[in-house]
C-alpha positions in Angstrom: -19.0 -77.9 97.6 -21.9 -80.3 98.5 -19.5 -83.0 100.1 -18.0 -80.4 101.9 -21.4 -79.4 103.9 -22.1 -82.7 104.0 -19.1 -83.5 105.6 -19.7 -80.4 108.5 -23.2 -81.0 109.0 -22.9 -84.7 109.7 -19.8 -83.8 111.7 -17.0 -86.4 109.3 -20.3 -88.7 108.2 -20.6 -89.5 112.2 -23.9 -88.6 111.8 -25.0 -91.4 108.9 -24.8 -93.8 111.3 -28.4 -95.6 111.4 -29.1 -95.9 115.0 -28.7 -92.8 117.2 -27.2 -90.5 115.3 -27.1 -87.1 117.7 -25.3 -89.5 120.2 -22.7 -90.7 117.6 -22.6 -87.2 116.6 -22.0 -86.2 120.6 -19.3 -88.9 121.3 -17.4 -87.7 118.0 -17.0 -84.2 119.0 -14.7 -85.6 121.9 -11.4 -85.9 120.1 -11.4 -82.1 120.4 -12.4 -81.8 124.4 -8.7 -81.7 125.1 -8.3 -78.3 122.5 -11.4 -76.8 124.1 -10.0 -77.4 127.5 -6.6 -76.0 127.0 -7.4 -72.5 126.6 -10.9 -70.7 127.1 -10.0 -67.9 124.5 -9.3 -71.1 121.8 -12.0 -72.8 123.5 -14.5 -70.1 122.8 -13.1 -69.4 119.4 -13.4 -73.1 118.0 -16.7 -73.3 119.7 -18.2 -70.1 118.0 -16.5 -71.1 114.4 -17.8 -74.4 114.7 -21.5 -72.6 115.4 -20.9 -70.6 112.7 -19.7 -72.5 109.7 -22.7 -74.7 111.1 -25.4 -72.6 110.4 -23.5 -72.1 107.0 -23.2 -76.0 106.6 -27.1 -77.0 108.0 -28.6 -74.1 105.4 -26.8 -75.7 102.2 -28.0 -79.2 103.6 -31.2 -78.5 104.1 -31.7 -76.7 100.8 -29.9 -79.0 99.0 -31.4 -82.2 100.4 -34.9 -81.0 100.6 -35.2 -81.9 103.3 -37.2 -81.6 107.1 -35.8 -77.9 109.3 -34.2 -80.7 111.3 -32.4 -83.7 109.5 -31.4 -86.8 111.7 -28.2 -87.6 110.7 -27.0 -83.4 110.4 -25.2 -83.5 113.8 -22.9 -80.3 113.8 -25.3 -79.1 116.2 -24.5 -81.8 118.6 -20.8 -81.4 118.5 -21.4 -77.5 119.1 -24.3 -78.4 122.4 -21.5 -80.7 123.5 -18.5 -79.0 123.2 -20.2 -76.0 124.8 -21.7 -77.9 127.8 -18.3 -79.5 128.8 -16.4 -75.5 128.2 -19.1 -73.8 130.1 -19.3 -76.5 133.0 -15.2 -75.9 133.2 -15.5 -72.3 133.4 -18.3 -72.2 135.9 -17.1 -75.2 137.9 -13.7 -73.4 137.9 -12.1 -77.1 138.3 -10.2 -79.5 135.8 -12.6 -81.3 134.0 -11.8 -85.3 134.7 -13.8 -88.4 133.6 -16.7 -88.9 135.9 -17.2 -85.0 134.9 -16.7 -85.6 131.2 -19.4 -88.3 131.5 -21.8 -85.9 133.3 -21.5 -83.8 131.0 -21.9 -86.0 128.4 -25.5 -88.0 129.7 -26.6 -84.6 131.4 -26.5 -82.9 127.3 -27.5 -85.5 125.8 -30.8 -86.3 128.6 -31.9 -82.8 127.6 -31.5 -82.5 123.9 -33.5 -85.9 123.7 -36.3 -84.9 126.1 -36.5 -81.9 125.1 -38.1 -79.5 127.9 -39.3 -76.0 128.3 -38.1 -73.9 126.6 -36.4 -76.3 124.5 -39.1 -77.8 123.1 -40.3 -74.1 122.2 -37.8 -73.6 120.3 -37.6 -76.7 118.3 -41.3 -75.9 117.4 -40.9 -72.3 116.6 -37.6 -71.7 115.2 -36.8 -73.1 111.6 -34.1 -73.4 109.5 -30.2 -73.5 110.8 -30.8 -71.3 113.7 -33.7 -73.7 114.9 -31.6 -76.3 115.0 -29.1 -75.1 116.1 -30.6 -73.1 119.1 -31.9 -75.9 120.7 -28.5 -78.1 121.4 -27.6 -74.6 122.7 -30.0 -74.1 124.8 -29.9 -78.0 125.8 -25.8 -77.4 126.6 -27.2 -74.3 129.3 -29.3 -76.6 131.0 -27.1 -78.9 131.2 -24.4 -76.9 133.1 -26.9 -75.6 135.7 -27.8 -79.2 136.1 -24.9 -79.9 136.7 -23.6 -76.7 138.2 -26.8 -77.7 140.8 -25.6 -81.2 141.4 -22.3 -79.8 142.6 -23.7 -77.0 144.6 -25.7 -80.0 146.1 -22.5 -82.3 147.0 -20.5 -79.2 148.5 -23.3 -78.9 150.8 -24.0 -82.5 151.7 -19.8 -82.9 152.1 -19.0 -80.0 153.8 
């Protein structure tokens, strides 16, 4: 059972990697963009089991391990902030999702679960345990679709 939560938190050991982690952790969750993109109801689904059996995973490793509310190289909670930046910017944006937006998404997601700003950063402080860590790539995925959601508000304006 331990290898098995090891193997969800760290997203498939993407996450062991020494040198930035929650980004290797991000980039791995993009094998299943095309799954997430097919359907909303799937894409919804797998987003909110992967959340789920997340939580599960992150309590077991962080129990297990000892270790901090918010291990380095535990990344499920990237692939979930990910996953749910590039479904929500799709539904919002109400357009097929191509490259240049798939890298937006990407740099936007990743920009604000590194900084870290209000109320992220509330959270990471207040909020322990699998929710806490959790909560925060969540929160991080919202702000990046309004940045983004803003960016194209922006260009429709300037264009047209």
């Amino acid at each position: 059972m331990k290898f098995l939560y090891k193997l969800i938190s760290t997203w498939w050991l993407s996450g062991t990697v020494k040198k930035m982690p929650g980004t290797v952790g991000s980039l791995a969750s993009y094998p299943i963009v095309p799954v997430i993109l097919s359907n909303r109801i799937l894409g919804a689904a797998i987003i909110l089991f992967l959340l789920l059996i997340g939580l599960w995973s992150i309590g077991c490793y962080i129990k297990h391990y000892q270790t901090s509310h918010d291990p380095k190289e535990v990344v499920i909670d990237e692939v979930v902030g990910q996953l749910l930046t590039i479904f929500l910017v799709s539904v919002f944006l109400s357009q097929e999702i191509n490259y240049p937006l798939l890298l937006l998404c990407f740099l936007s997601f990743r920009f604000f679960d590194i900084i870290k700003t209000w109320p992220i950063s509330l959270i990471d402080k207040n909020v322990k345990g699998p929710l806490g860590v959790m909560l925060d790539d969540i929160i991080a995925a919202i702000l990046a679709c309004v940045l983004i959601g803003a960016f194209y508000c922006l260009l429709s304006v300037y264009a047209g």
